[in-house]
Backbone as JSON Lines, residues from 0, in Angstrom:
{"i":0,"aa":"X","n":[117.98,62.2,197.49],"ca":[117.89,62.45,196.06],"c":[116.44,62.76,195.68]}
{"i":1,"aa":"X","n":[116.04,64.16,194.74],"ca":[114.87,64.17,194.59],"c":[114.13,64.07,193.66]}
{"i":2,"aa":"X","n":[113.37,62.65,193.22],"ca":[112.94,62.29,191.94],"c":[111.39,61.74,192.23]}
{"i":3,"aa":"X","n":[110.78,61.38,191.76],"ca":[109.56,60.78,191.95],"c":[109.75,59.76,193.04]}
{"i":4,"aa":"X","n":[109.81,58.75,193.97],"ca":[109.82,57.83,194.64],"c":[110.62,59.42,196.13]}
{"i":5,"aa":"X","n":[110.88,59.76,196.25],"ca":[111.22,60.88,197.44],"c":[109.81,61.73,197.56]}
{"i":6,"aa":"X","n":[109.23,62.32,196.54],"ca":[107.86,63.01,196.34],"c":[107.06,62.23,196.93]}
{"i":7,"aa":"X","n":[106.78,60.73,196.05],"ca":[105.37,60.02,197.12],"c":[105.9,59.19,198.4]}
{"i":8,"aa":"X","n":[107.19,59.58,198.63],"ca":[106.95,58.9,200.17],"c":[106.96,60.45,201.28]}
{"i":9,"aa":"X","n":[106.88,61.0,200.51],"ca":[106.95,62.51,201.87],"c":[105.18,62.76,201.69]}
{"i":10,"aa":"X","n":[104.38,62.86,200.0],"ca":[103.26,63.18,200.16],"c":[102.56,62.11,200.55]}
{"i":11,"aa":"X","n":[102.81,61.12,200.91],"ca":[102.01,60.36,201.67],"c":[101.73,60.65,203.42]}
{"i":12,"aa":"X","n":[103.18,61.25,203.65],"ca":[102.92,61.56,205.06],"c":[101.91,62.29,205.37]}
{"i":13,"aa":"X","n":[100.88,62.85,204.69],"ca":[99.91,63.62,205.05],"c":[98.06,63.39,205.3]}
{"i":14,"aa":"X","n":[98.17,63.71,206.34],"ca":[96.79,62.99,206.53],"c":[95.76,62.88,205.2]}
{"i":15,"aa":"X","n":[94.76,61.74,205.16],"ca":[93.86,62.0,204.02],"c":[94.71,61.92,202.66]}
{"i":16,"aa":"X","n":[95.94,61.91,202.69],"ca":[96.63,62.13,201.27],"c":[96.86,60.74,200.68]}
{"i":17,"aa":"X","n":[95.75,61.08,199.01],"ca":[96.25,59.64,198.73],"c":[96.29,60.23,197.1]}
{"i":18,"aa":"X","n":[96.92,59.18,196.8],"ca":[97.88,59.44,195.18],"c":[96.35,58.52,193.82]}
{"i":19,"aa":"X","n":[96.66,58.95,192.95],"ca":[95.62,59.08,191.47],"c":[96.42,59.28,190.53]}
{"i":20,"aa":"X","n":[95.96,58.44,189.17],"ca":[96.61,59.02,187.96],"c":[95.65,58.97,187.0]}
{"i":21,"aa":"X","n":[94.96,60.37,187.46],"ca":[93.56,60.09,186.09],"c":[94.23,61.14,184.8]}
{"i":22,"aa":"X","n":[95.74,61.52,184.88],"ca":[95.76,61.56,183.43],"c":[97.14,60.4,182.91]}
{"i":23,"aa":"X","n":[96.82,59.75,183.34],"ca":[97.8,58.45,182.97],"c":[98.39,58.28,183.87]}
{"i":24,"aa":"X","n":[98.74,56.6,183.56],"ca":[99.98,56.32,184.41],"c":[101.45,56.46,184.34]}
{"i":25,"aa":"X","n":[101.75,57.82,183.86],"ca":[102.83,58.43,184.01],"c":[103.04,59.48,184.63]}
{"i":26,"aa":"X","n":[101.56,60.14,185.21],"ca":[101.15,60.98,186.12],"c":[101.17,60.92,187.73]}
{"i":27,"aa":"X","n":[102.1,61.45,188.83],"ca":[101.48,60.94,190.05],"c":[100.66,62.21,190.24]}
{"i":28,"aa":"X","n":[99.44,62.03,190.72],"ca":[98.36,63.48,191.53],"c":[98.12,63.09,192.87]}
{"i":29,"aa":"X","n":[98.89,63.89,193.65],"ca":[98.41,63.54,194.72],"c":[97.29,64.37,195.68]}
{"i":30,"aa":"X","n":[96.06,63.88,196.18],"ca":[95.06,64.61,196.64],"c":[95.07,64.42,198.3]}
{"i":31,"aa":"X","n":[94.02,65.74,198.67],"ca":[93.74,65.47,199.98],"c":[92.31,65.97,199.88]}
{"i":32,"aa":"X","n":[90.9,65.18,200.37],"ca":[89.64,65.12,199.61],"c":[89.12,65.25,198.58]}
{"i":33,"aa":"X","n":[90.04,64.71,196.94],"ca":[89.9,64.97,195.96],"c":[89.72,65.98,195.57]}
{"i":34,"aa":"X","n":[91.12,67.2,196.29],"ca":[91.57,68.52,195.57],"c":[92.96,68.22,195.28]}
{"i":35,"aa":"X","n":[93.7,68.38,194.05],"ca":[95.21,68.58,194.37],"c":[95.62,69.04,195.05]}
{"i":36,"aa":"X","n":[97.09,68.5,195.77],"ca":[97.85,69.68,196.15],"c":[99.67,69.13,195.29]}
{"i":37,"aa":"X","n":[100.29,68.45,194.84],"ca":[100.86,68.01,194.37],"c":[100.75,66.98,192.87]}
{"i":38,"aa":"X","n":[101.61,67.31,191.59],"ca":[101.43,66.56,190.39],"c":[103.39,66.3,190.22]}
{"i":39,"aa":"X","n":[103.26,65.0,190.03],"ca":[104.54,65.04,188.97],"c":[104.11,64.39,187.43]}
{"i":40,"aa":"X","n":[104.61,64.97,186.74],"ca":[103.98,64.43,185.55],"c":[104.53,63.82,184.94]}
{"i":41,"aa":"X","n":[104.3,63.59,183.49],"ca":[104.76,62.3,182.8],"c":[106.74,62.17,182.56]}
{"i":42,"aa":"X","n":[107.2,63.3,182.53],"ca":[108.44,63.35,182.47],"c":[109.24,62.81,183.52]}
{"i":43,"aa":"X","n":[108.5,62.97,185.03],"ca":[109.47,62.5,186.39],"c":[110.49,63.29,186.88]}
{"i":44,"aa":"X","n":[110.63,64.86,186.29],"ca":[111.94,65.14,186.74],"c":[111.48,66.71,187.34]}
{"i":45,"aa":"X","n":[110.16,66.65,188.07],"ca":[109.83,68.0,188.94],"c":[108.43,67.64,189.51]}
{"i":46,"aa":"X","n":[108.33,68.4,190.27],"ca":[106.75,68.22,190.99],"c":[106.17,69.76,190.89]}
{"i":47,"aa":"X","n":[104.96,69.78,190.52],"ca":[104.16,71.31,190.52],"c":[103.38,71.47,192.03]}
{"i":48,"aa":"X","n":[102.69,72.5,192.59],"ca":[103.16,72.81,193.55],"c":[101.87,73.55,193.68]}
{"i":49,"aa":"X","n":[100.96,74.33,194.53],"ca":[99.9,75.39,194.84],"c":[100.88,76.54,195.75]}
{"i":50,"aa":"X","n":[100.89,77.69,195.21],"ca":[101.41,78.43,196.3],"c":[100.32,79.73,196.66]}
{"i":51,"aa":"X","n":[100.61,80.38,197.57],"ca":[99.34,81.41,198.58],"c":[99.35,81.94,197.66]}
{"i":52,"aa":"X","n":[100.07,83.02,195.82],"ca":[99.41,83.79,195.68],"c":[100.41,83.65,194.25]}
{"i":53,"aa":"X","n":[99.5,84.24,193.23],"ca":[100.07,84.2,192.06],"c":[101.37,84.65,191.81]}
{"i":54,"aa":"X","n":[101.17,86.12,192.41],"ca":[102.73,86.81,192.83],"c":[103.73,85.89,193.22]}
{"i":55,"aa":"X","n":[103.74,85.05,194.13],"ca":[104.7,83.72,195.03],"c":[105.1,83.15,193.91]}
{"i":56,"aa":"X","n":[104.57,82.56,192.52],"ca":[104.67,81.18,191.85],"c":[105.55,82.14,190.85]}
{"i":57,"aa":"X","n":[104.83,83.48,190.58],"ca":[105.75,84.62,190.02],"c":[107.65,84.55,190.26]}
{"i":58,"aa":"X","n":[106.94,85.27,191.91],"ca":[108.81,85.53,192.26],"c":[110.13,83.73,192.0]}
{"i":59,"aa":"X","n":[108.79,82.82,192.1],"ca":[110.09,81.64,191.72],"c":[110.29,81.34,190.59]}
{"i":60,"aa":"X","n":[109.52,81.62,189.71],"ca":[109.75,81.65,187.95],"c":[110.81,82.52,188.13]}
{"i":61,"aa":"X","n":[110.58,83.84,188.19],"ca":[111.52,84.91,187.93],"c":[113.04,84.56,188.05]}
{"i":62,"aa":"X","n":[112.94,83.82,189.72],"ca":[114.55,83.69,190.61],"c":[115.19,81.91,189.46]}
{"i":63,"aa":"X","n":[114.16,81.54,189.26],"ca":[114.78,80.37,188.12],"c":[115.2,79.12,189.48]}
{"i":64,"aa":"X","n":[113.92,79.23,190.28],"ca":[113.66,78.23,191.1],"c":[112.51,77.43,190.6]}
{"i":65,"aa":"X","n":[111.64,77.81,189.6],"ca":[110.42,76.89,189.22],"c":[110.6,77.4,188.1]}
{"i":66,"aa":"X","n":[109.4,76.62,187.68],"ca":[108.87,77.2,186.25],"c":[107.28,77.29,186.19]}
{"i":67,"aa":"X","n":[106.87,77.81,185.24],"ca":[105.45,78.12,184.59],"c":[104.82,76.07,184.94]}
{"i":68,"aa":"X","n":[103.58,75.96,185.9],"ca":[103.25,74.83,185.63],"c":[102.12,74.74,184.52]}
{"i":69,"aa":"X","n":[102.64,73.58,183.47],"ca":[101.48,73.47,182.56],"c":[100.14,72.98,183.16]}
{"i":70,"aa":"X","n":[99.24,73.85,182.44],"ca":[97.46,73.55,182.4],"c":[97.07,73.97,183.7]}
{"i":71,"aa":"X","n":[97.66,74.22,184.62],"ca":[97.53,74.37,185.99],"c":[97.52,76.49,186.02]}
{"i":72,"aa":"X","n":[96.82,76.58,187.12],"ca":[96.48,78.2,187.67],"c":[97.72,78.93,187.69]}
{"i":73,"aa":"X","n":[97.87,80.12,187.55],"ca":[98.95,81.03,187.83],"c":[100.03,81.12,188.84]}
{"i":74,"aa":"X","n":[98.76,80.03,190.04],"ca":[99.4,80.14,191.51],"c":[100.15,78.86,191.38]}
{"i":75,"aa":"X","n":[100.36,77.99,190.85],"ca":[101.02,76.95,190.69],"c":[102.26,77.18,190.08]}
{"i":76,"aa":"X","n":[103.12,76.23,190.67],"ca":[104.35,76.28,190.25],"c":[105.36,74.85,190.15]}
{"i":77,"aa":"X","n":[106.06,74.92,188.87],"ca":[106.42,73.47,188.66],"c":[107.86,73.38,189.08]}
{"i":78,"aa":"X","n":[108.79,72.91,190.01],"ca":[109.29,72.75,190.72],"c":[110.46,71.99,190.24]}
{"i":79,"aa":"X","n":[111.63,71.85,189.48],"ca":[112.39,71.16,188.52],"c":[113.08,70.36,189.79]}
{"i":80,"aa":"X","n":[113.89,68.84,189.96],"ca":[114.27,68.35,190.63],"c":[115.54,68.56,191.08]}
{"i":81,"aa":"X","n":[116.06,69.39,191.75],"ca":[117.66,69.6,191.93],"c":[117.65,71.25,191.88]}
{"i":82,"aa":"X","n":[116.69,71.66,191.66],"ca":[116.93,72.85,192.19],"c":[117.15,73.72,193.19]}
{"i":83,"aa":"X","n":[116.19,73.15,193.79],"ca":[116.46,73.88,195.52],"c":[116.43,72.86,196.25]}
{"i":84,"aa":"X","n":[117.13,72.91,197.92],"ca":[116.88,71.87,198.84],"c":[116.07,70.9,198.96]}
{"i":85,"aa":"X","n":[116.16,70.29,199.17],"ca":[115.29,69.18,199.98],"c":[114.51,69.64,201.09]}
{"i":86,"aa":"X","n":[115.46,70.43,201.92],"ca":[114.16,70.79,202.54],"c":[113.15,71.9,202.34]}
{"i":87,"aa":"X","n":[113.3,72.66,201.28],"ca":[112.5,73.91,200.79],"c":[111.36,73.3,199.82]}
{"i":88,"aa":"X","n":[112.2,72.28,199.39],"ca":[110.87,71.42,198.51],"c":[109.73,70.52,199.16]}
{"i":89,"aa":"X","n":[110.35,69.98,200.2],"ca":[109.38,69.7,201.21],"c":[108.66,70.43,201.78]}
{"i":90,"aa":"X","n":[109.29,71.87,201.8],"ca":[108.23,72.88,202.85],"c":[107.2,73.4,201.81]}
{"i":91,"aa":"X","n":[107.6,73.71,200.21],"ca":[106.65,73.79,199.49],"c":[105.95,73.23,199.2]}
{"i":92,"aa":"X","n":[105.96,71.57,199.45],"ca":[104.7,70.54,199.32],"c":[104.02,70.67,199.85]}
{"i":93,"aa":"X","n":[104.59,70.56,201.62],"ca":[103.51,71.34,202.97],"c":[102.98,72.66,203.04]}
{"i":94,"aa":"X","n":[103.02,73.1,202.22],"ca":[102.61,74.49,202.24],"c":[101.07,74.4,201.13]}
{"i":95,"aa":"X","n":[101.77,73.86,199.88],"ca":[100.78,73.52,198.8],"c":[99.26,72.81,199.74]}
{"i":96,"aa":"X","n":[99.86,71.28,200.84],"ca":[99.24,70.8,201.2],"c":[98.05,71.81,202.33]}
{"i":97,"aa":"X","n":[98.53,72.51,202.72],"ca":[98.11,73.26,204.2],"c":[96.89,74.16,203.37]}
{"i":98,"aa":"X","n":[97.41,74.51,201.88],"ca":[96.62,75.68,201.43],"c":[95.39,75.09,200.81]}
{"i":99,"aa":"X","n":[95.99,74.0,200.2],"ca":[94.8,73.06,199.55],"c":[93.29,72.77,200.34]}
{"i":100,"aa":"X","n":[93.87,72.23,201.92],"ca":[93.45,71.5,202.69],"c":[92.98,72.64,203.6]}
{"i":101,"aa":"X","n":[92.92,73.82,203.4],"ca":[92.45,74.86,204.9],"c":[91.09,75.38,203.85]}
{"i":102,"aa":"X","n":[91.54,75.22,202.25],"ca":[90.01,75.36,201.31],"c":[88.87,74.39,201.35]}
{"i":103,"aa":"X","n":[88.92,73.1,202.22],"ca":[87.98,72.43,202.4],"c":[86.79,72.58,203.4]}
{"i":104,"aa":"X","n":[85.71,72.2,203.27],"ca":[84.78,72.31,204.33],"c":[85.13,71.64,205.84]}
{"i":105,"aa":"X","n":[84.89,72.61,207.19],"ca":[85.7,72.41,208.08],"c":[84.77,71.13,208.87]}
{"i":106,"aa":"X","n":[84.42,70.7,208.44],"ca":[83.94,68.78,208.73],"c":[84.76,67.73,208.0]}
{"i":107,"aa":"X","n":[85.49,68.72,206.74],"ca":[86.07,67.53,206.08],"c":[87.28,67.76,206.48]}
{"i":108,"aa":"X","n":[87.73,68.62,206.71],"ca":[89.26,69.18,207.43],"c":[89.3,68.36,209.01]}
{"i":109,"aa":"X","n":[88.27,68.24,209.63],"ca":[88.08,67.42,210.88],"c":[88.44,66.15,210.8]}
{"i":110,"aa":"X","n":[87.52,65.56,209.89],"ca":[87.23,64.35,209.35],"c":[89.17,63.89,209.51]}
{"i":111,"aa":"X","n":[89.76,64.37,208.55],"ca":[91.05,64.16,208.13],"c":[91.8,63.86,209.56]}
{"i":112,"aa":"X","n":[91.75,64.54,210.75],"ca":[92.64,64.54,211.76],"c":[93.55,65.59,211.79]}
């Protein structure tokens, strides 16, 4: 089932990944060297997302697999709960995570494991 408590036990699996709520505690942010790569926000019922290219966050708005994520970049995308698989939502976390985490300096990408 995919609701908040499925989100932070998969984004935890990731090296360096640890969870923040500096815009409340109705916020989960989860980081990997204090960059996002995952938010669920105060509502609980989607997770937003980093994808490779504005176009990407585009074509899943369009297909009515995401939506527009608020306050967040073009390339982001907010991810409603029950929309797509389980496992496509997982691969878009890991994906968010991989893209987040390949923008860091490659000592801190080391550092991580």
């Amino acid at each position: 089932m995919q609701d908040r408590a499925f989100i932070n036990a998969f984004c935890a699996t990731f090296p360096g990944a640890e969870v923040s709520q500096p815009f409340g505690p109705e916020h989960d942010c989860w980081k990997v060297a204090g960059k996002i790569f995952a938010i669920i926000g105060q509502a609980g019922d989607g997770v937003s997302v980093k994808t490779d290219h504005v176009d990407t966050a585009r074509l899943l708005i369009e297909t009515g697999r995401a939506l527009r994520a608020p306050y967040l970049h073009a390339s982001w995308a907010r991810i409603p709960f029950g929309v797509i698989a389980d496992e496509e939502l997982r691969e878009r976390i890991a994906s968010s995570y991989r893209l987040i985490r390949a923008g860091l300096p490659k000592k801190v990408q080391a550092a991580l494991g």
